[in-house]
Each structure stands twice: as structure tokens, then as C-alpha cells.
mmCIF file as Biopython writes it, N, C-alpha, C and O atoms, coordinates in Angstrom:
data_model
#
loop_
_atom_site.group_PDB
_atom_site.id
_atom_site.type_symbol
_atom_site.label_atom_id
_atom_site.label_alt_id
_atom_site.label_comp_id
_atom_site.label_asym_id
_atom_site.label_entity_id
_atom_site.label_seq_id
_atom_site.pdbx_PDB_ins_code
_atom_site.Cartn_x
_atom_site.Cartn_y
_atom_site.Cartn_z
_atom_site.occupancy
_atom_site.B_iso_or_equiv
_atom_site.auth_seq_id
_atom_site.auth_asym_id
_atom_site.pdbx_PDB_model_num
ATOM 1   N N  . UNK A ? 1  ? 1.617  91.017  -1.609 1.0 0.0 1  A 1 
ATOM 2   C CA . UNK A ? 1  ? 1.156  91.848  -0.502 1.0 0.0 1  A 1 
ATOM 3   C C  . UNK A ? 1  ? 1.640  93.279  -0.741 1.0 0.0 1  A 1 
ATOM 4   O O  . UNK A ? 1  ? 2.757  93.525  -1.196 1.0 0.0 1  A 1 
ATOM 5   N N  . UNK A ? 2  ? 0.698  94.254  -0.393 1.0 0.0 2  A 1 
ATOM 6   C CA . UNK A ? 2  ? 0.952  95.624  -0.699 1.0 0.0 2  A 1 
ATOM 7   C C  . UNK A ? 2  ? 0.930  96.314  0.464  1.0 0.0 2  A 1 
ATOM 8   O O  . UNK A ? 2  ? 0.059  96.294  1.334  1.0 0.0 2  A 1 
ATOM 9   N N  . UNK A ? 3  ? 2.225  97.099  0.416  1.0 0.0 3  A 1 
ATOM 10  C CA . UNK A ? 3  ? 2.802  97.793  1.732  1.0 0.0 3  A 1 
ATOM 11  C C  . UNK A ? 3  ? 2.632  99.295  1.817  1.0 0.0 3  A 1 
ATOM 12  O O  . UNK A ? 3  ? 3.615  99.893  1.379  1.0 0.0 3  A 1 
ATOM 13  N N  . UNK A ? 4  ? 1.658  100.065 2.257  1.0 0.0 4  A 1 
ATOM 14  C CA . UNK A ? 4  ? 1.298  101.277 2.125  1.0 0.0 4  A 1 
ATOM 15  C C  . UNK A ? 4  ? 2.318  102.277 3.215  1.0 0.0 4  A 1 
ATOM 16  O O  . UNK A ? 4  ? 2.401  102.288 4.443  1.0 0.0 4  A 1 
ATOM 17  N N  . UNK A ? 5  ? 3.157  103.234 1.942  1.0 0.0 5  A 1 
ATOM 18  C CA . UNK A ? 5  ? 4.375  103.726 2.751  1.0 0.0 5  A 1 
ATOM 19  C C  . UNK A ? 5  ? 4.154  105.381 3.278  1.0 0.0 5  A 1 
ATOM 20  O O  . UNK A ? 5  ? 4.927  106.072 3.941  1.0 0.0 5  A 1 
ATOM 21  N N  . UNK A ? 6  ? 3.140  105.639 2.858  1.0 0.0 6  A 1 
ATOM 22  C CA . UNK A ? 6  ? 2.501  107.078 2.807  1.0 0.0 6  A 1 
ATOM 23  C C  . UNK A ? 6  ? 1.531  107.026 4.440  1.0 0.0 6  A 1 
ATOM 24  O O  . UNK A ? 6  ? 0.539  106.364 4.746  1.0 0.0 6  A 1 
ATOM 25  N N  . UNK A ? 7  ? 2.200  107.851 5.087  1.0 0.0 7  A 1 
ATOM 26  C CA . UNK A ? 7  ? 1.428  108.781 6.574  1.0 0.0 7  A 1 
ATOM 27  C C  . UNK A ? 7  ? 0.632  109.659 6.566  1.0 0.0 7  A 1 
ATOM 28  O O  . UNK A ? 7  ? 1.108  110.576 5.896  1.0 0.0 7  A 1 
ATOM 29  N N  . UNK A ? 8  ? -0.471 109.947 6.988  1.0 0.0 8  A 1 
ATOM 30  C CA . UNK A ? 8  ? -0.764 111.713 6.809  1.0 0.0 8  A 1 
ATOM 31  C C  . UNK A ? 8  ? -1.026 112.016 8.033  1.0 0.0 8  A 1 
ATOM 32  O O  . UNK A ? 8  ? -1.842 111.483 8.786  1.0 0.0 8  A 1 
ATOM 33  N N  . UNK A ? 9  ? -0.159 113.084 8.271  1.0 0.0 9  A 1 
ATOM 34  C CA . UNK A ? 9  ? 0.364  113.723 9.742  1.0 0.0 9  A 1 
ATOM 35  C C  . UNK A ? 9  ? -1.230 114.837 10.088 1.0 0.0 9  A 1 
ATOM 36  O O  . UNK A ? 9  ? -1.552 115.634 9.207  1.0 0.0 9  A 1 
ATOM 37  N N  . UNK A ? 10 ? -1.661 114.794 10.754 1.0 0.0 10 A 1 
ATOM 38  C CA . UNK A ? 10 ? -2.707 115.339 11.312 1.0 0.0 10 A 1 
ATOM 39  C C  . UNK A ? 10 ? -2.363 116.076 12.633 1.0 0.0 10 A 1 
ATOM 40  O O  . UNK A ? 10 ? -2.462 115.365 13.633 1.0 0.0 10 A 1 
ATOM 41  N N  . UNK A ? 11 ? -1.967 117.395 12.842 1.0 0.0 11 A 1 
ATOM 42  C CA . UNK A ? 11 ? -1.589 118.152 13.825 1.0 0.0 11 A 1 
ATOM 43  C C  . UNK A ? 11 ? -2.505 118.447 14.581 1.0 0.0 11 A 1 
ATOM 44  O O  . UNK A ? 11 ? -2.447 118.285 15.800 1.0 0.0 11 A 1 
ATOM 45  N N  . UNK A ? 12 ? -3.431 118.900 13.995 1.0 0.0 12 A 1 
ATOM 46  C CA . UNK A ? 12 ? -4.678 119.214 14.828 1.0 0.0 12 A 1 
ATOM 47  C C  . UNK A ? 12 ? -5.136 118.368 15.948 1.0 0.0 12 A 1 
ATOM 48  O O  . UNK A ? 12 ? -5.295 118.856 17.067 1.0 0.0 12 A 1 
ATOM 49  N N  . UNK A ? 13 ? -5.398 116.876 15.648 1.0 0.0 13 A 1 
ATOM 50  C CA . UNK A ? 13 ? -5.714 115.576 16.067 1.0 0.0 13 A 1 
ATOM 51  C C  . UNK A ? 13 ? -4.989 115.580 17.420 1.0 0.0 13 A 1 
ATOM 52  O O  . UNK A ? 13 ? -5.263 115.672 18.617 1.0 0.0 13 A 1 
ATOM 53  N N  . UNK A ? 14 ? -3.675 115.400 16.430 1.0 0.0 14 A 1 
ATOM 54  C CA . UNK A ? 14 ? -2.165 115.361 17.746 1.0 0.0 14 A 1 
ATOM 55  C C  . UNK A ? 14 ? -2.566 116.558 19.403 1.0 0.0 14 A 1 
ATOM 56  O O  . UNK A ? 14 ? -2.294 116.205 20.551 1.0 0.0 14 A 1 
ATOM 57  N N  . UNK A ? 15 ? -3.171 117.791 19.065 1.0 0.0 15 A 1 
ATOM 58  C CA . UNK A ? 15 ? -2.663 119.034 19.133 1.0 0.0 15 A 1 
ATOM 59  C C  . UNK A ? 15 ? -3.929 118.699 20.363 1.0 0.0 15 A 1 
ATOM 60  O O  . UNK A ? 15 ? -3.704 118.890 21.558 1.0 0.0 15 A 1 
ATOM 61  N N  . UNK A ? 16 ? -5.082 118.249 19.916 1.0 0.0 16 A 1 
ATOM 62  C CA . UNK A ? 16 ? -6.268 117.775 20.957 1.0 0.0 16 A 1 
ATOM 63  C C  . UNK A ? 16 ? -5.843 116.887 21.498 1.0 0.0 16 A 1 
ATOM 64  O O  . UNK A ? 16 ? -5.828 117.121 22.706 1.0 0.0 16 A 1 
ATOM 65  N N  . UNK A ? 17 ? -5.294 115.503 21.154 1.0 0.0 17 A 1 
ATOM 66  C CA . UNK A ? 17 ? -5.181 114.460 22.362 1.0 0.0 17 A 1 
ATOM 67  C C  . UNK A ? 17 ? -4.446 114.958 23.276 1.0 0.0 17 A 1 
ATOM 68  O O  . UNK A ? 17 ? -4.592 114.445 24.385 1.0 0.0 17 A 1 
ATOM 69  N N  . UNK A ? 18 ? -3.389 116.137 23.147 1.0 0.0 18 A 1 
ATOM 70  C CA . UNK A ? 18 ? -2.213 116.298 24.100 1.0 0.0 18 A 1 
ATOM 71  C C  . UNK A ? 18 ? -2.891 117.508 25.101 1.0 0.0 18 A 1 
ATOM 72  O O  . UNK A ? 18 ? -2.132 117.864 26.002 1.0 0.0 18 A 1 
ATOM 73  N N  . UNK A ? 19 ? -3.950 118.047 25.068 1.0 0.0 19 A 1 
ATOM 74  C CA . UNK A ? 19 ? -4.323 118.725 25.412 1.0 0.0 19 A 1 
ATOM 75  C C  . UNK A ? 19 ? -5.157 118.095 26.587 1.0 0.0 19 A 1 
ATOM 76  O O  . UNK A ? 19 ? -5.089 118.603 27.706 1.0 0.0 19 A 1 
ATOM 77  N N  . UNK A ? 20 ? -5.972 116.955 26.336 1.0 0.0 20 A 1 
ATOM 78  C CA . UNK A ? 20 ? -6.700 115.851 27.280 1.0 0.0 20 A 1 
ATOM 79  C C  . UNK A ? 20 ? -5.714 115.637 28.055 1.0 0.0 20 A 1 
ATOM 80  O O  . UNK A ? 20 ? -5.897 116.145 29.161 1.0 0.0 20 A 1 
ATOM 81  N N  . UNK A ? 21 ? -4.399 114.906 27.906 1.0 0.0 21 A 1 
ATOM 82  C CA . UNK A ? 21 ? -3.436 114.803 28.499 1.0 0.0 21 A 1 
ATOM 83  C C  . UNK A ? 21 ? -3.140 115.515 29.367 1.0 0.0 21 A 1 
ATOM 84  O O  . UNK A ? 21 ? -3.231 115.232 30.562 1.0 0.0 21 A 1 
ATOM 85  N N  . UNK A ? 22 ? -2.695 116.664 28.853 1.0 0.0 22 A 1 
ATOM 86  C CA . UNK A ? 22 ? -1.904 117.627 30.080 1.0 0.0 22 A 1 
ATOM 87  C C  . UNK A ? 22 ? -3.323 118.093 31.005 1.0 0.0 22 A 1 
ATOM 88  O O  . UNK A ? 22 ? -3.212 118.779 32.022 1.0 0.0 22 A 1 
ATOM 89  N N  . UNK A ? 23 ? -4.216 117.769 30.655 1.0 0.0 23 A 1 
ATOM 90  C CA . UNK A ? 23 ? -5.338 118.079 31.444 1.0 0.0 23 A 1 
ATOM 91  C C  . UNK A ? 23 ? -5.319 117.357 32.763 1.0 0.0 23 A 1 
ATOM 92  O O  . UNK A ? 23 ? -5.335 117.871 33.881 1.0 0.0 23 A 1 
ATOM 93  N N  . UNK A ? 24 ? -5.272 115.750 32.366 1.0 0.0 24 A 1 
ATOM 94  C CA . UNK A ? 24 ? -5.292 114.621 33.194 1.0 0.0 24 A 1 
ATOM 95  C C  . UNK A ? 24 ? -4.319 114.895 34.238 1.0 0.0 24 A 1 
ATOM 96  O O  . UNK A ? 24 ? -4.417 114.852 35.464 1.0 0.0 24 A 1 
ATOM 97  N N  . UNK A ? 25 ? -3.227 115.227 33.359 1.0 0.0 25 A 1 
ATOM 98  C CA . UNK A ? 25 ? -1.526 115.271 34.413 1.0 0.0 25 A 1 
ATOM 99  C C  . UNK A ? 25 ? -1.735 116.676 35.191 1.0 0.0 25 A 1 
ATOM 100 O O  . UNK A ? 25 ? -1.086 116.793 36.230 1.0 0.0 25 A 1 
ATOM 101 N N  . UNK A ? 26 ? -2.436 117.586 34.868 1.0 0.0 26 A 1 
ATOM 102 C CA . UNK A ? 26 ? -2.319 118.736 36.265 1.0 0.0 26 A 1 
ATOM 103 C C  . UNK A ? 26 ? -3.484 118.418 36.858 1.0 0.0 26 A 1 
ATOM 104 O O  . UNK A ? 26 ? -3.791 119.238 37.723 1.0 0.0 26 A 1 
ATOM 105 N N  . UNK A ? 27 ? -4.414 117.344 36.688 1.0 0.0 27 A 1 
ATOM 106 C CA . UNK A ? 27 ? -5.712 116.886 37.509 1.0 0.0 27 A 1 
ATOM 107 C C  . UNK A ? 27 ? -4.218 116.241 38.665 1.0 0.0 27 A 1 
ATOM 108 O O  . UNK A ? 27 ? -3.864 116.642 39.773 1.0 0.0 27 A 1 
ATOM 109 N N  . UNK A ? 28 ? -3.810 115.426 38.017 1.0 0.0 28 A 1 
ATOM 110 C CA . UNK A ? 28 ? -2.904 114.122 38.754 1.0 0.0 28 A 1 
ATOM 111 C C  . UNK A ? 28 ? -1.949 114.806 39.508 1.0 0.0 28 A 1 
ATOM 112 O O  . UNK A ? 28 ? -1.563 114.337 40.578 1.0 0.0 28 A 1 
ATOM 113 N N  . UNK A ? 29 ? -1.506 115.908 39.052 1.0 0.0 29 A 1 
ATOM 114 C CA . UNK A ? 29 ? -0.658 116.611 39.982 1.0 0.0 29 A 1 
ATOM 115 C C  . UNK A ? 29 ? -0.933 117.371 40.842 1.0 0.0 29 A 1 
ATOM 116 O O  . UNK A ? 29 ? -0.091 117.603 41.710 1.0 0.0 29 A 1 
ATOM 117 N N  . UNK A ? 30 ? -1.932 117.866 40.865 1.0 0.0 30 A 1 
ATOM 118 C CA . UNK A ? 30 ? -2.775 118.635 41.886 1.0 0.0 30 A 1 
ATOM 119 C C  . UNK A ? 30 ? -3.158 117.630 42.818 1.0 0.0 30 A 1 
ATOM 120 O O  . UNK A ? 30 ? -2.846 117.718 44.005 1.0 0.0 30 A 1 
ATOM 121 N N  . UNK A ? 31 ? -3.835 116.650 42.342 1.0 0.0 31 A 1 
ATOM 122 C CA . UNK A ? 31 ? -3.514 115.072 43.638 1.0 0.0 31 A 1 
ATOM 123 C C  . UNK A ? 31 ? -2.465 115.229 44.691 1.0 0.0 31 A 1 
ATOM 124 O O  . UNK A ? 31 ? -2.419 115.585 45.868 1.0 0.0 31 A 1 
ATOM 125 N N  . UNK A ? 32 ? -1.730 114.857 43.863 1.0 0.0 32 A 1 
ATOM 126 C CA . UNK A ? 32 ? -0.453 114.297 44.368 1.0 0.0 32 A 1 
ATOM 127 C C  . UNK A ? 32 ? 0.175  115.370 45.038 1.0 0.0 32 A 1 
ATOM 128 O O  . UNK A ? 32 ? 0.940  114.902 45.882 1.0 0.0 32 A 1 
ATOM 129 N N  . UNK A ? 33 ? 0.192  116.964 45.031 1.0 0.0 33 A 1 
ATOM 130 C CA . UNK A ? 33 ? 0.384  118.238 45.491 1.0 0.0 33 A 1 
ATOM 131 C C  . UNK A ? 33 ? 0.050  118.205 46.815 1.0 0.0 33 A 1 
ATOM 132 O O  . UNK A ? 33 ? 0.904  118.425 47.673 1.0 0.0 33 A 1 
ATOM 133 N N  . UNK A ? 34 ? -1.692 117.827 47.236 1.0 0.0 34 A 1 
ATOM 134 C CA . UNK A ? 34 ? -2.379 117.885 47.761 1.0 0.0 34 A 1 
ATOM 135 C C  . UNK A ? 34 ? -1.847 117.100 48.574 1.0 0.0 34 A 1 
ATOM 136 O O  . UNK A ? 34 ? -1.311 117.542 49.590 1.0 0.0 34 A 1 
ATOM 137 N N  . UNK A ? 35 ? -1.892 115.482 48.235 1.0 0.0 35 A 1 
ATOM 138 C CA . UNK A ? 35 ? -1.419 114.099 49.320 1.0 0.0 35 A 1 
ATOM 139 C C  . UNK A ? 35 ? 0.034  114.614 50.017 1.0 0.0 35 A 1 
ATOM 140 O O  . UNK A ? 35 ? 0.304  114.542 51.216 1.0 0.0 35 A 1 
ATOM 141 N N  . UNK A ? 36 ? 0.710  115.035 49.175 1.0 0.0 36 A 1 
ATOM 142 C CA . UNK A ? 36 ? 2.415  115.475 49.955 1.0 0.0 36 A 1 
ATOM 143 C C  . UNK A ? 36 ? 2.384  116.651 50.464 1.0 0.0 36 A 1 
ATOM 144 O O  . UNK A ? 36 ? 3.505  117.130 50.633 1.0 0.0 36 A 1 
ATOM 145 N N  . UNK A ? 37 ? 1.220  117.524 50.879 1.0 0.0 37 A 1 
ATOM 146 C CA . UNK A ? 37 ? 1.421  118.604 51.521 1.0 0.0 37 A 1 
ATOM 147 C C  . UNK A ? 37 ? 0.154  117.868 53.107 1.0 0.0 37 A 1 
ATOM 148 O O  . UNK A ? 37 ? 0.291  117.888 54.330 1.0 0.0 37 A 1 
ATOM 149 N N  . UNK A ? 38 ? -0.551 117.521 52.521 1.0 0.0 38 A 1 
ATOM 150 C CA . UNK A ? 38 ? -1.050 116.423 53.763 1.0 0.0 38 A 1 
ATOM 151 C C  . UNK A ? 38 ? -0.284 115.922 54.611 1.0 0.0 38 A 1 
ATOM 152 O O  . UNK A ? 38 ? -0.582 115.938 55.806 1.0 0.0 38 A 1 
ATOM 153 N N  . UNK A ? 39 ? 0.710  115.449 54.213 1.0 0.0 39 A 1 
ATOM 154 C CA . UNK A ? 39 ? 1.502  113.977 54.873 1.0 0.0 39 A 1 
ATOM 155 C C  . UNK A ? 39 ? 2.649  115.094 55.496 1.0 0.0 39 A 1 
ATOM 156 O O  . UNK A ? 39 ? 3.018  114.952 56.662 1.0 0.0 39 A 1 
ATOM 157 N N  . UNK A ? 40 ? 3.171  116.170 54.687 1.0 0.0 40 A 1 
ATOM 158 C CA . UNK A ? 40 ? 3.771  116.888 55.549 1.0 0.0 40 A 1 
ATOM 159 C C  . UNK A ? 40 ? 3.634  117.113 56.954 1.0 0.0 40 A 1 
ATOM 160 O O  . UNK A ? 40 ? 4.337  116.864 57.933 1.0 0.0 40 A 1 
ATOM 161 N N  . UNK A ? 41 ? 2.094  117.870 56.694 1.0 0.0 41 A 1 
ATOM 162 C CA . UNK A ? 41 ? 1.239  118.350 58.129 1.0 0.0 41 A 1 
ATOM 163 C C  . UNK A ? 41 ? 1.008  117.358 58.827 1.0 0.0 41 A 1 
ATOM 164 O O  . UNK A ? 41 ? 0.408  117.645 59.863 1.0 0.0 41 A 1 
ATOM 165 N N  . UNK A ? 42 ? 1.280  116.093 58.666 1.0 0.0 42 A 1 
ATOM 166 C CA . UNK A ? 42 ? 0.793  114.775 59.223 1.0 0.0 42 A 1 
ATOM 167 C C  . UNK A ? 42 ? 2.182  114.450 59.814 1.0 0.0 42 A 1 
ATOM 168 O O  . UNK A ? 42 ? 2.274  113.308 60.265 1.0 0.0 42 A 1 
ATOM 169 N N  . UNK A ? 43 ? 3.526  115.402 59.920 1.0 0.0 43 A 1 
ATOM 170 C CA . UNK A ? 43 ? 4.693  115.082 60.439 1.0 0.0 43 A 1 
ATOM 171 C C  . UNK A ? 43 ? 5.246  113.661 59.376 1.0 0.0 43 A 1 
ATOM 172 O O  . UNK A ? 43 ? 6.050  112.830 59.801 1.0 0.0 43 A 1 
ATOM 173 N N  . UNK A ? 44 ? 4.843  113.620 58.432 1.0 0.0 44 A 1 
ATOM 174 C CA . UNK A ? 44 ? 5.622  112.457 57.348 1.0 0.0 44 A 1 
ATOM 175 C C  . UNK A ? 44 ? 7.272  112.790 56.663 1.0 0.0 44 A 1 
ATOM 176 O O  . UNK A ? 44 ? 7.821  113.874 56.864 1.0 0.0 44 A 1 
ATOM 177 N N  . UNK A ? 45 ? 7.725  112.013 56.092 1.0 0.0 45 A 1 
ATOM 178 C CA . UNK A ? 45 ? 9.455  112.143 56.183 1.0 0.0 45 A 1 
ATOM 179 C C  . UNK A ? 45 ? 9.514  113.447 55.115 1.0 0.0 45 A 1 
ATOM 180 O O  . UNK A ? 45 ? 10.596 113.955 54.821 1.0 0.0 45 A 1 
#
């Protein structure tokens, strides 16, 4: 059996998925911004 020990690092690749990401997470945080400034005005703890 042959064990292939060689990676090839692709930054670019990396550099786009993380970009989708942090996209998602200030979609998700702007949510969540939104719901806890709601619940404020809603007299919540």
C-alpha cells in the first residue's frame, strides 16, 4: 500500500471558503443583534 505524503496548500481556495464564512457569521450576527435588541425592548433579562 502506497502512502501519499505530499499536500498542496492552495491559499486562494482557503482565502474564498473563509470569505463565504465570515459572510454567513455577520448574516448570523446581525440575527442575533437584531433578536437581543428585540427582547430588550420586550423588557427581557
Amino acid at each position: 500500500m502506497t502512502f501519499i505524503k505530499d499536500y498542496v496548500f492552495v491559499p486562494v481556495e482557503l482565502e474564498h471558503e473563509a470569505g463565504k464564512e465570515n459572510e454567513q457569521r455577520s448574516e448570523q450576527e446581525a440575527k442575533r443583534l437584531a433578536l437581543v435588541q428585540q427582547a430588550q425592548q420586550q423588557g427581557g433579562c
